[in-house]
Structure formats: C-alpha cells, structure tokens
C-alpha positions in Angstrom: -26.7 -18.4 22.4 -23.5 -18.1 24.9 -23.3 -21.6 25.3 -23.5 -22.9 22.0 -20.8 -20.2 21.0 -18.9 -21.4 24.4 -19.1 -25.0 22.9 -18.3 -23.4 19.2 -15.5 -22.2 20.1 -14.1 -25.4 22.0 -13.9 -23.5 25.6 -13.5 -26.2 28.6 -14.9 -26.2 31.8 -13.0 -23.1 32.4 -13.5 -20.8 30.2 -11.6 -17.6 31.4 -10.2 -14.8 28.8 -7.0 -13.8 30.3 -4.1 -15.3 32.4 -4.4 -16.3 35.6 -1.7 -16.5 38.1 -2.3 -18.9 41.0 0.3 -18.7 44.1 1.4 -22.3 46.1 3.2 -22.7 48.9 6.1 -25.3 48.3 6.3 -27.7 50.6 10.6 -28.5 51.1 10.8 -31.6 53.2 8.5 -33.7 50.3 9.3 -30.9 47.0 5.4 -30.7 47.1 3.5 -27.4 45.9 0.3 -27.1 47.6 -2.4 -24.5 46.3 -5.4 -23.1 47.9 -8.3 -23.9 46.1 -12.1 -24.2 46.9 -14.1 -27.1 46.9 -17.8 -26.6 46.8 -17.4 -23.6 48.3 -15.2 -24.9 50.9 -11.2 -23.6 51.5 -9.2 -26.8 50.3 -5.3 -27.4 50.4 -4.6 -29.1 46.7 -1.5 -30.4 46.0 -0.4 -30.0 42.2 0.1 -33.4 40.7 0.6 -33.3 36.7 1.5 -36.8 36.9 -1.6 -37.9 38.4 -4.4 -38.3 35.8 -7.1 -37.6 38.1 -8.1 -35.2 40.2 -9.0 -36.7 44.1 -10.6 -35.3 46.6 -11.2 -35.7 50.1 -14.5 -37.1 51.5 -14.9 -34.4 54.0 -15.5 -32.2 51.3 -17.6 -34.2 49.0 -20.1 -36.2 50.2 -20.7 -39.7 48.1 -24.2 -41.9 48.7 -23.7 -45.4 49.8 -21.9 -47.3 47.1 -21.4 -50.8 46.5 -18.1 -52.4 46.1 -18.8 -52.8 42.6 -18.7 -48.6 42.2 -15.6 -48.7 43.8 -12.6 -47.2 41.3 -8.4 -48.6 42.0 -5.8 -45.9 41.6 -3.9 -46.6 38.1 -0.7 -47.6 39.2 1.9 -44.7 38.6 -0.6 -42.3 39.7 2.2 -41.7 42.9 -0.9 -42.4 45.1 -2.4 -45.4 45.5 -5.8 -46.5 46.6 -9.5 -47.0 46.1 -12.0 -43.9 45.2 -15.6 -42.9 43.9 -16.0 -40.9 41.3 -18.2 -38.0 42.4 -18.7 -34.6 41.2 -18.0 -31.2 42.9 -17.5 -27.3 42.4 -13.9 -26.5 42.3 -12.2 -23.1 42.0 -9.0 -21.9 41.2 -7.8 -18.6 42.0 -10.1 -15.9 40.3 -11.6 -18.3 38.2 -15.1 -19.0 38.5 -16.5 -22.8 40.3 -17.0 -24.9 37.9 -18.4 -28.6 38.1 -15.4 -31.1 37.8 -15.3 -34.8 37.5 -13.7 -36.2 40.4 -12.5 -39.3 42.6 -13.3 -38.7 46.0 -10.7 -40.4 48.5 -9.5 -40.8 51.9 -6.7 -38.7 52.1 -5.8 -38.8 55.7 -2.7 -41.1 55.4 -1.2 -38.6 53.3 -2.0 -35.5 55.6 -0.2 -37.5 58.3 2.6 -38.5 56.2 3.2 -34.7 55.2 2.3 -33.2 58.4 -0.2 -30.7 56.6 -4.0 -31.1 56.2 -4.1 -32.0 52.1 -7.3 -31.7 51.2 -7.2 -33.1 47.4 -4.6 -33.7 44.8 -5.0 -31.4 41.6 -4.3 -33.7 38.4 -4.6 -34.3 34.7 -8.4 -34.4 34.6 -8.9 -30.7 35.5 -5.3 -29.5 33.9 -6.1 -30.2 30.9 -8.8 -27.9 30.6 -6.0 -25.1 29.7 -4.5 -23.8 26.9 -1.3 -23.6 28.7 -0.6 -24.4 32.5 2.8 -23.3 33.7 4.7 -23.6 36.9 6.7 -20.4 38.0 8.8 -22.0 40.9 11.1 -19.1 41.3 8.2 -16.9 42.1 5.9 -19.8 43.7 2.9 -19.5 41.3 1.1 -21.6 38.8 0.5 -20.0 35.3 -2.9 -20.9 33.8 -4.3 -19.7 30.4 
C-alpha cells in the first residue's frame, strides 16, 4: 500500500517530507564544493557537479564484476571529466536522508584526487539531483538546500 501511494504520488528515489540542509566544504584553489556523503555505507568525499549528468563513483567503493570492453561506458563530452566508466549500482546517502539505491558510473578517480590534493571519492551529478523538488546552493553559509 506505501509503495504504490509512494509511486502515486510521483516521489523519487528520495522521498523525504521536509528540507534538508547539507553542509560542504568549498574547496578555494579549484572553486570546488565537496560534501560528505556515504556510499554503501561507507564515508565518501562527493564533489557537487550540476553540470555533470551522471553521478561517478569511485571503484574503491563499489565493486564492479569483470566486464568486457563492450560494457565499458565514454564520459559525454562536457561532462568537465572525462573518461571511461561502468555503470553499477550502490547505496548513497545524503545528509539525514535515508540510503537509497542509485544508478551510477563507477570510475577511477585517482587522477583527480591528485590533481586537487584531496581524496574525492565520487562526483555528485544530474542523475541523483534530479530526484528533488528543488536543490539549492547556499554559498554564503556553505550548505546545499535539498527539498
């Protein structure tokens, strides 16, 4: 009965009744915010990427079976990152919110974590973003504004 009221009422993978305000750290030298997040059930460092359509994650935190090259998915260019993924699956959570399963493309990240000097652990795009009603970015008060 919940669920087909959840799906009657056009909740997404989300579903949470109230605000929810989400605190990054902003990174200066690169004008990155990076949020602490949890990836199946493990502390992450995201950083915030509305202009990326997916979501990507780092291998060390999502484990993929042997793939083929054929199963193996190209960055769109214009994603800001480029380079070849899997599409895997994995329990993310935000803040309060509850884990919930999310699509995701699971890639090596380390050139980026030595570019920035800072462990990154996955970029948070599009794919789980759009999820929310409204999604916000308080950078006076370095927070991220989810409904």
């Amino acid at each position: 009965m919940l669920l087909a009221l959840t799906v009657a009422l056009g909740l997404g993978a989300f579903p949470h009744p109230q605000t929810v305000e989400i605190p990054f750290e902003f990174s200066r030298p690169f004008g990155l915010m990076l949020i602490k997040a949890k990836i199946n059930g493990k502390p992450a460092v995201m950083v915030l990427d509305t202009g990326s359509n997916e979501t990507i994650v780092s291998p060390r935190l999502v484990s993929v079976k042997k793939l083929s090259p054929k199963d193996v998915v190209e960055l769109a260019k214009g994603s800001g990152y480029s380079g070849a993924g899997v599409i895997a699956t994995a329990f993310l959570s935000l803040g309060t919110l509850n884990p919930r399963n999310c699509q995701v493309l699971v890639v090596d990240l380390s050139d980026l974590s030595r570019t920035l000097g800072n462990e990154i652990d996955g970029i948070l795009g599009m794919s789980v973003l759009k999820e929310f009603e409204i999604v916000s970015v308080d950078l006076k008060h370095h927070k991220m504004v989810l409904k």
